[in-house]
PASE-903730 format. One line per field, with one value per residue: x, y, z of N, C-alpha, C, CB in turn; residue number from 1. Coordinates in Angstrom, 1 decimal. Glycine has a CB too. Layout:
N
n_x <- (X  ...) .
n_y <- (Y  ...) .
n_z <- (Z  ...) .
ca_x <- (X  ...) .
ca_y <- (Y  ...) .
ca_z <- (Z  ...) .
c_x <- (X  ...) .
c_y <- (Y  ...) .
c_z <- (Z  ...) .
cb_x <- (X  ...) .
cb_y <- (Y  ...) .
cb_z <- (Z  ...) .
seq <- (NUM  ...) .
# end
This chain:
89
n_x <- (56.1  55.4  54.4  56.2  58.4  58.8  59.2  61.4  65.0  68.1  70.8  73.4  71.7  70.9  73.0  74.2  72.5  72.8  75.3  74.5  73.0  74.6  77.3  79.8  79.7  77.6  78.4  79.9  81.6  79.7  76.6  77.1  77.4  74.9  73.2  74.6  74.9  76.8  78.8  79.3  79.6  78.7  75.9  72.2  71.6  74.1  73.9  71.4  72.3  74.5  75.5  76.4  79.6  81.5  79.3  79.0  81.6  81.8  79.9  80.9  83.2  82.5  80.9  83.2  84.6  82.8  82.8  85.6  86.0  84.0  85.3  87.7  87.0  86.1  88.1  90.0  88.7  88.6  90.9  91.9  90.0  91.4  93.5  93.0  92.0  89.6  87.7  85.9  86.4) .
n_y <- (51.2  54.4  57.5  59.5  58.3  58.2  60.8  61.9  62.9  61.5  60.8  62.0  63.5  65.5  66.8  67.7  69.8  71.3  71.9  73.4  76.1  76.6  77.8  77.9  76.7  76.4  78.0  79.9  82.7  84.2  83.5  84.6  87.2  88.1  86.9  88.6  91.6  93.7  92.7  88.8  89.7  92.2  91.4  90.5  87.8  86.6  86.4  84.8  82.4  81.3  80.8  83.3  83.8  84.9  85.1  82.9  81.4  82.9  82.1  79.8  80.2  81.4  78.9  77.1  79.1  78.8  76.1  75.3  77.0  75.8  73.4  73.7  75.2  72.8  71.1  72.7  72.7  69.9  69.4  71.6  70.2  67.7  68.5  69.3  71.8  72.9  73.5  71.2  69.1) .
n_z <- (20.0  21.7  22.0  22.9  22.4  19.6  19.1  20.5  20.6  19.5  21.3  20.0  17.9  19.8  20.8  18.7  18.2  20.4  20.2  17.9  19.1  21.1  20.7  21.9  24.0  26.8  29.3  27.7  26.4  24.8  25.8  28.3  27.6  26.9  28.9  31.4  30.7  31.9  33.3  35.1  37.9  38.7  37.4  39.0  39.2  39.3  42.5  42.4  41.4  42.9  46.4  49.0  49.1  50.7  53.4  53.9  54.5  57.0  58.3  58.5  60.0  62.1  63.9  63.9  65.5  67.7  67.9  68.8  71.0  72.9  73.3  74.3  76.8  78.2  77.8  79.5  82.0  82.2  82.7  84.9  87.1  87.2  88.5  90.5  91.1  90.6  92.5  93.0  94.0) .
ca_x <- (56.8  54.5  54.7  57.5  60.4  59.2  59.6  62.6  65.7  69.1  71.9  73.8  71.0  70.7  74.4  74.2  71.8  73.4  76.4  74.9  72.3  76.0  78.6  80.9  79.4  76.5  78.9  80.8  81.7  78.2  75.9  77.6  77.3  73.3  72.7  75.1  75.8  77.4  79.9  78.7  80.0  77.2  74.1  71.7  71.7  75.1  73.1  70.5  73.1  75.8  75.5  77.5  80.6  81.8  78.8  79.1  82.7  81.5  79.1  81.9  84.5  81.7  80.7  84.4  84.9  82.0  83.2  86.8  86.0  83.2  86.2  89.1  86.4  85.8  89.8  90.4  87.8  88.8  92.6  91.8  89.8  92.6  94.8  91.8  92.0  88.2  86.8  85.2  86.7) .
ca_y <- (52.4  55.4  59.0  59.5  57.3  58.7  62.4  61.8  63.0  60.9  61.9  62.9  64.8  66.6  67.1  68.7  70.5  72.2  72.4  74.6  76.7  77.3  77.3  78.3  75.7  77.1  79.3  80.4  84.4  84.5  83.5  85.5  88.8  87.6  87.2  89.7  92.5  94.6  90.9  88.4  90.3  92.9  90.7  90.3  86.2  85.7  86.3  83.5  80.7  81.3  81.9  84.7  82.7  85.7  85.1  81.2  81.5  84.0  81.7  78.3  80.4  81.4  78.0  76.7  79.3  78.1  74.6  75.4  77.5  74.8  71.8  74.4  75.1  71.7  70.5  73.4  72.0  68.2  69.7  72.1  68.7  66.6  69.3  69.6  73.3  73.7  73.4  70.5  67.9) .
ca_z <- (20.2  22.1  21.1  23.3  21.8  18.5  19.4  21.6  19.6  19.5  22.0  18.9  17.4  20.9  21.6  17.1  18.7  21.7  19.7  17.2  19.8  22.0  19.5  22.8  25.2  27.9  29.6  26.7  26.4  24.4  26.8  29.3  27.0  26.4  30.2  32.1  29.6  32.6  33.6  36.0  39.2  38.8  37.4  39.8  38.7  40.1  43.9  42.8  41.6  44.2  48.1  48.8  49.8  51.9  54.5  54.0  54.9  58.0  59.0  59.3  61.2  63.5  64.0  63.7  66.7  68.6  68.9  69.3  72.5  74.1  73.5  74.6  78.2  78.2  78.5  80.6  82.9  82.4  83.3  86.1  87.5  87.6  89.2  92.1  90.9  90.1  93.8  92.1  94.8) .
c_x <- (55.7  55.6  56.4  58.7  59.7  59.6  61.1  63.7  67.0  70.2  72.9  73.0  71.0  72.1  74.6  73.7  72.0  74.4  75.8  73.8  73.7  76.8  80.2  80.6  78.1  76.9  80.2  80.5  80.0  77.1  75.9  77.0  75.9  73.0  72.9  75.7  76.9  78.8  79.2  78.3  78.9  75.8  73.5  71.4  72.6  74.8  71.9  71.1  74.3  75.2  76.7  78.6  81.5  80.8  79.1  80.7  82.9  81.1  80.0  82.9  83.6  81.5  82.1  84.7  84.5  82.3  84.3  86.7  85.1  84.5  87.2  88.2  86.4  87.3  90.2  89.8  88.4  90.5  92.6  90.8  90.5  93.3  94.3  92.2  90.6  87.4  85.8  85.6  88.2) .
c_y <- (53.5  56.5  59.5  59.4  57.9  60.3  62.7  61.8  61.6  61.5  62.6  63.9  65.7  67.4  68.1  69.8  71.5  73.1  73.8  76.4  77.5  76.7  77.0  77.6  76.9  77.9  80.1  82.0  84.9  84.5  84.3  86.9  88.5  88.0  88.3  90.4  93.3  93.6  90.5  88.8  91.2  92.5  90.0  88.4  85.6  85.5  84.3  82.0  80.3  81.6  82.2  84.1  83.5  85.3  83.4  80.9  82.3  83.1  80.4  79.2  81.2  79.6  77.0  77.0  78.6  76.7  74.5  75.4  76.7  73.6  72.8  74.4  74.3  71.1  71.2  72.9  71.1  69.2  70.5  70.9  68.2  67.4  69.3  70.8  74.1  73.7  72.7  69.1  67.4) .
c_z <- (20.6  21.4  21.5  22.5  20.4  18.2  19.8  20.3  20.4  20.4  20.8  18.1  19.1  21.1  19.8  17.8  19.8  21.3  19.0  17.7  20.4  21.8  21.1  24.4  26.4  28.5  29.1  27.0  25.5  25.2  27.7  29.3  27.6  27.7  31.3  31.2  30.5  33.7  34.8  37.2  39.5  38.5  39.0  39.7  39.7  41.8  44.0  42.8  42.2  45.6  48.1  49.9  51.3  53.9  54.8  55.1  56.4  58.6  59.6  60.1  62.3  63.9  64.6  65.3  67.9  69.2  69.0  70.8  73.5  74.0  74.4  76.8  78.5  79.2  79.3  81.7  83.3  83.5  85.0  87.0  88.1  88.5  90.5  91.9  90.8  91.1  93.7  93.6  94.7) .
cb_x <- (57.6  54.0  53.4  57.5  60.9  58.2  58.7  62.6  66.2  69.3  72.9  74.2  69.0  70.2  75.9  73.1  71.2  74.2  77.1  74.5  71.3  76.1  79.2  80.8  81.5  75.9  79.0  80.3  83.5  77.9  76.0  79.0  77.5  72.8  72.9  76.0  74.9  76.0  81.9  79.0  81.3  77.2  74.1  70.7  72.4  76.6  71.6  69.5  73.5  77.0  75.1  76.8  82.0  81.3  77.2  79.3  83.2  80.7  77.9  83.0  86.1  80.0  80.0  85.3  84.6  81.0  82.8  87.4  85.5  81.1  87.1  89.5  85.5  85.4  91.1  90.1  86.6  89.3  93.6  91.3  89.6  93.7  95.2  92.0  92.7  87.4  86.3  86.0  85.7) .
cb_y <- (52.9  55.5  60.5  58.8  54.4  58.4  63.1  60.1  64.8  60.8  61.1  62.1  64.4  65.9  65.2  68.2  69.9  71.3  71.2  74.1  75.8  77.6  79.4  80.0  75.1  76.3  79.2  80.0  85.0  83.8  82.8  85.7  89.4  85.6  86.2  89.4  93.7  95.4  90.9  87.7  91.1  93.9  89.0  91.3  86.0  86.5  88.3  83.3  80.1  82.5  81.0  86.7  82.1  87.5  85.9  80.3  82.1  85.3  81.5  76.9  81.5  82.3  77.9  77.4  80.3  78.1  73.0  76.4  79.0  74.1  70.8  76.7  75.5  71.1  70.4  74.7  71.7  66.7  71.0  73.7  67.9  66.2  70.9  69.0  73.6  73.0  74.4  70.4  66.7) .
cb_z <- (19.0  23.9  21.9  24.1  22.0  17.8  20.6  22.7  19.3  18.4  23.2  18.2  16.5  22.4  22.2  15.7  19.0  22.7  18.7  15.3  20.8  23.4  17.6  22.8  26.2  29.0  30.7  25.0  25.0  23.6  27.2  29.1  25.0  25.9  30.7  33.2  28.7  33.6  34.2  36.2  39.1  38.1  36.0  39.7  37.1  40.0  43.8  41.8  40.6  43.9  50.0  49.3  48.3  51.1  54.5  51.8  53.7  57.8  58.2  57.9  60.5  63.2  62.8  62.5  66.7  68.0  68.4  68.8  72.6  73.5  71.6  73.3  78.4  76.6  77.5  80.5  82.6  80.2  82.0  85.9  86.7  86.3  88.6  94.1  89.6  89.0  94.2  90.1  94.4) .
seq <- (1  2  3  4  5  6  7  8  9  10  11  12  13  14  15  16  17  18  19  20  21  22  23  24  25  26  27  28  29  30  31  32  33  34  35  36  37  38  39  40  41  42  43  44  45  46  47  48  49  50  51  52  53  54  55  56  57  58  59  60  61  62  63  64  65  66  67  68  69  70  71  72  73  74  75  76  77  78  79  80  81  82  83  84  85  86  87  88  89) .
# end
């Protein structure tokens, strides 16, 4: 047995352990107070462990647009094609 496996607690001593560190689980109403006294919405935290779903959400319906309107030019093309509408032949 090295140092390790003798230091190394038990998953039941760790999970005792957690339990009585955060009686209210890791993101219990305690923690919360502890880290954002002013609520998440304003701690400067909630910026590091979220991307700001507003621009995320900005950024796929750009994107979304973008390959809508190259497939939509695309079939317009294929169609005005077929029709001999595009001075194409």
């Amino acid at each position: 047995m090295n140092e390790d496996q003798r230091t190394r607690l038990t998953d039941a001593e760790l999970k005792a352990l957690f339990d009585e560190g955060f009686p209210h689980g890791f993101g219990g109403p305690d923690v919360r107070a502890e880290i954002a006294p002013e609520g998440w919405e304003k701690s400067p935290l909630a910026r590091t462990f979220h991307t700001l779903l507003s621009g995320a959400a900005s950024a796929c319906s750009m994107i979304l647009a973008a390959v809508s309107a190259a497939w939509s030019v695309r079939a317009i093309g294929k169609t005005l094609v077929a029709f001999g509408a595009a001075g194409g032949g």
